[in-house]
N, C-alpha and C positions, 0 to 999 in steps of 0.2 A: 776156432776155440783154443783159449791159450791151456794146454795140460796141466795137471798138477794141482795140489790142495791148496786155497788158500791160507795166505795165512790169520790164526785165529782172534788176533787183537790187531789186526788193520785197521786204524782208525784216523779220520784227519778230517777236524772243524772247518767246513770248508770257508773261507775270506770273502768279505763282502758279498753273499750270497742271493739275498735279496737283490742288490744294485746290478747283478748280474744277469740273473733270472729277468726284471725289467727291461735292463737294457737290449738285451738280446733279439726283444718282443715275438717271441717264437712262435712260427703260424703251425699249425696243425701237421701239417703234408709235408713240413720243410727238412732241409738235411743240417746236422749242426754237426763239427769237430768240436773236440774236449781235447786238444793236445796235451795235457797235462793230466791224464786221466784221475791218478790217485784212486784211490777207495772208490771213486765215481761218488763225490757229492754233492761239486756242480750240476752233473751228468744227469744224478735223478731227478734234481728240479728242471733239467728239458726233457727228459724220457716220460714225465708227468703229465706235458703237454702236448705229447705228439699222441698223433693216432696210429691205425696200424702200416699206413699210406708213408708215414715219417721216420728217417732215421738218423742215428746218431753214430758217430763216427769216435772211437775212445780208442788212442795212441797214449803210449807211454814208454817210456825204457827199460822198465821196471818189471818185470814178468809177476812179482809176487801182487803189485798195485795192480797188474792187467787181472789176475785172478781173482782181487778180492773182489772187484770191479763188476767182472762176468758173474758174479755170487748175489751180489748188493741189486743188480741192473735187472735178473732173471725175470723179474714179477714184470716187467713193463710192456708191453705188446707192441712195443716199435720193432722197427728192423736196428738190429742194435750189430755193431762192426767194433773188434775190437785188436788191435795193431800193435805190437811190438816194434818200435819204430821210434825214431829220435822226430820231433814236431817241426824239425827243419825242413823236414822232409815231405810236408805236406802233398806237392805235388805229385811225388811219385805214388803215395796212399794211395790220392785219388784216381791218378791213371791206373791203380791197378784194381781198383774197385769199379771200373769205368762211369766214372762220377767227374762232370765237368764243372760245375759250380755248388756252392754250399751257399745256404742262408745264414749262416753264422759261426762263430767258432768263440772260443774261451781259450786262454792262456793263462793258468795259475802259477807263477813262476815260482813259489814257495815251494820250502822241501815239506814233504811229508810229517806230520805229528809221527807215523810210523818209522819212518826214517832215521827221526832224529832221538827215537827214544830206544833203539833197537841197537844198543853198542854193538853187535857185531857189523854193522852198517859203518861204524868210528864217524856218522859226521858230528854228534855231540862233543863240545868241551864239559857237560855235565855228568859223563859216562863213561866209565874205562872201557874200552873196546881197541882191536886193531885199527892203525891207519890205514883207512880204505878211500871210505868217499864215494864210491861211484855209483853213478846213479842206475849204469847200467853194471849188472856185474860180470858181465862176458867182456864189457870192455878191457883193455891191457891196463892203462897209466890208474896207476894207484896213489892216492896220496903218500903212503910208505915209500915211495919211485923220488916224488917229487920233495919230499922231507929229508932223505939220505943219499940220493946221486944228482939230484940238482947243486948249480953251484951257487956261490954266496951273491953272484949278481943275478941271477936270474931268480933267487930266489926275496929279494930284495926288492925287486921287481913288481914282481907277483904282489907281493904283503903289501909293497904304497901303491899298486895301480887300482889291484881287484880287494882290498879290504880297506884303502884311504887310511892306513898305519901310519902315524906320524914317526913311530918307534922302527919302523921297517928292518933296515938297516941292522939294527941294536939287533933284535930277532935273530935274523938271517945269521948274525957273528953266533951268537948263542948256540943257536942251531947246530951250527957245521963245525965249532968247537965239541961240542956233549958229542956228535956222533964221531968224531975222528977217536974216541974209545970204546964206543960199542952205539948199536943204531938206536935210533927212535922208533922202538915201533906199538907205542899205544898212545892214545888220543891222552891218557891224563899223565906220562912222560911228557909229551908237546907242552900242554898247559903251564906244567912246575918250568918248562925252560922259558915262553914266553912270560912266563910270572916274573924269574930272575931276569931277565931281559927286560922290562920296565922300569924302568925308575918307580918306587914306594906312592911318593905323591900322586903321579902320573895314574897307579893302580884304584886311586880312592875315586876319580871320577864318574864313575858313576854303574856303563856297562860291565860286565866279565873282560876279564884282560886278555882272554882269548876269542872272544869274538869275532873281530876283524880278521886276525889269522886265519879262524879254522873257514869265515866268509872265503877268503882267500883263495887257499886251496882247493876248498868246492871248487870255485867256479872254476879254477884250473885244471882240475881232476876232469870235467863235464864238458869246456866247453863252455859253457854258459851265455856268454855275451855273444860268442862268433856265432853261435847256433841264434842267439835271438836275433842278431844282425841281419842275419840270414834270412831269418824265419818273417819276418813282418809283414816284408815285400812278397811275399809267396803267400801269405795270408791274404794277402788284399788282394791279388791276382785271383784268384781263387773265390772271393765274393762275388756270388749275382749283386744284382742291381738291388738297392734296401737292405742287402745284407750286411752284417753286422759282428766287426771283430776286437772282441771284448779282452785287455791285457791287463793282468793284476801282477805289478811288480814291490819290491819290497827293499829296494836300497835305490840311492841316487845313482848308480851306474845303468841296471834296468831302466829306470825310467827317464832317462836321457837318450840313450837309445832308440824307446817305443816312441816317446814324442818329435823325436828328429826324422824318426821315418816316416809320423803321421805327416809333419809337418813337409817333406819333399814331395808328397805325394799331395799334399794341399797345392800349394805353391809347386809346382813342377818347371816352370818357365825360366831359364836358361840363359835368356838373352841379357846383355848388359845393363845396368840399369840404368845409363844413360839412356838408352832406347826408349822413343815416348811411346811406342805401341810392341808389342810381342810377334816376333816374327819367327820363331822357332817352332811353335803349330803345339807345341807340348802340353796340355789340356791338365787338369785335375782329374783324379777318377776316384776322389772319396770328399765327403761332406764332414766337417765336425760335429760332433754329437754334442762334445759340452767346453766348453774352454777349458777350464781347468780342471784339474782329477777328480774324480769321484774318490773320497775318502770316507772312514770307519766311523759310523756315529760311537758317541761313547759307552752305551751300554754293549756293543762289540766290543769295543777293547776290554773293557770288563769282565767279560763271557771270554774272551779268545785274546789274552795280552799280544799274543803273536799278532795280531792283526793290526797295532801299532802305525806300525810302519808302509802298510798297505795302501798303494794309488792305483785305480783302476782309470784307464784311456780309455775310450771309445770309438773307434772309424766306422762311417757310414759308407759300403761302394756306389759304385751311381751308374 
């Protein structure tokens, strides 16, 4: 049981929720992760269809998401498990749950609707709050860390790798000029500096001129891609046979990633390709569910614009 009240306007529209729920095909008895717990609103469309024989496994980083979660879940009659834990870390959940396979799991790689509207969280550029960011808040590296002791290459870096900033660079000068007389420390100082740091034309294109940025930092502050890196291969290790591991990402950096891992583990064979038969013995141990992403019909994006940008993968273990 994670302690503490939740908190009272937890809320977050969960993304492709239907193709998920489908996808998953969730038998009665079986055991399913939610690493990315959130409010638990994936979670309650599996908790809906297990019986008392079935459970659900809900990780997250977030203590305040684990609670809204343990509130939202109460009513359901499965064996319901709920973990404070980074979703890399799947394996060790399970060895301490003594649970050796799962029938399925979900990856909601999206931040929070609560997250992001809650400035004191700072990951909004629509919201004055501190620079924070973390997803977990006992972690150390704060966005504030990496905005005013980071330096001008590394922070250059960050902006063109993990936000695809053409303006990177520009940014970065800005940046470490405004703090060399006093710091940056709110999400809507960052903004007015990457704002000056754009070129005017450059601004009229279309997103917020801070988007890419504040993407940026998240992912630096969290983690993000090393943990999903991470996380894939251990998700699929971790499928029984028919089991089924369900990833909803939301920029071309996620889903280059999920696909490249489905794809090693499709294809695993090793040998050179000159070789007319396979002599490394290195097998496949997942099936594809669909070739190409499951994406948002438009009456979703409509209902939930956030959902935009949403591609959900599918691996089948075998």
């Amino acid at each position: 049981m994670i302690r503490g009240e939740a908190p009272a306007e937890y809320r977050h529209t969960s993304v492709l929720y239907d193709a998920i729920i489908e996808s998953l095909m969730i038998k009665p008895n079986g055991v399913y992760v939610d690493g990315t717990l959130g409010g638990g609103g994936h979670s309650a469309g599996i908790c809906q269809r297990l019986d008392k024989d079935g459970a659900l496994i809900g990780i997250d980083r977030d203590k305040d998401a684990l609670r809204a979660a343990e509130q939202n879940l109460g009513k359901y009659d499965c064996k319901k498990y709920f973990v404070q834990q980074n979703y890399e870390n799947i394996n060790i959940v399970l060895n301490e749950l003594g649970i050796e396979k799962i029938d399925g799991a979900v990856l909601d790689l999206g931040v929070s609707s609560f997250q992001l509207d809650n400035p004191e969280r700072g990951f909004s550029y629509m919201r004055d709050g501190n620079l924070d960011m973390r997803m977990n808040a006992d972690d150390s590296l704060t966005a504030w860390q990496i905005i005013n002791e980071w330096g001008s290459d590394e922070l250059t870096g960050i902006i063109k790798e993990y936000g695809e900033e053409r303006w990177a660079s520009r940014i970065a000068q800005f940046i470490v000029k405004y703090r060399s007389e006093k710091p940056v420390s709110t999400t809507f100082q960052l903004v007015e500096i990457i704002k000056a740091a754009i070129p005017a034309s450059a601004r009229r294109e279309g997103h917020h001129p801070a988007k890419r940025t504040f993407q940026a930092i998240r992912i630096a502050v969290n983690d993000e891609l090393g943990q999903l890196e991470r996380a894939v291969d251990r998700f699929i290790d971790a499928l029984d046979s028919g089991g089924r591991l369900c990833i909803i990402t939301f920029h071309s950096l996620e889903d280059r990633i999920v696909k490249e891992a489905y794809r090693r583990r499709l294809e695993p064979c090793a040998c050179p390709k000159e070789f007319p038969v396979c002599v490394c013995g290195k097998k496949a141990d997942v099936v594809k569910v669909s070739g190409k992403p499951i994406l948002p019909e438009e009456q979703e994006i409509e209902n939930n614009p956030r959902a935009r940008s949403a591609k959900l993968r599918v691996a089948q273990g075998l």
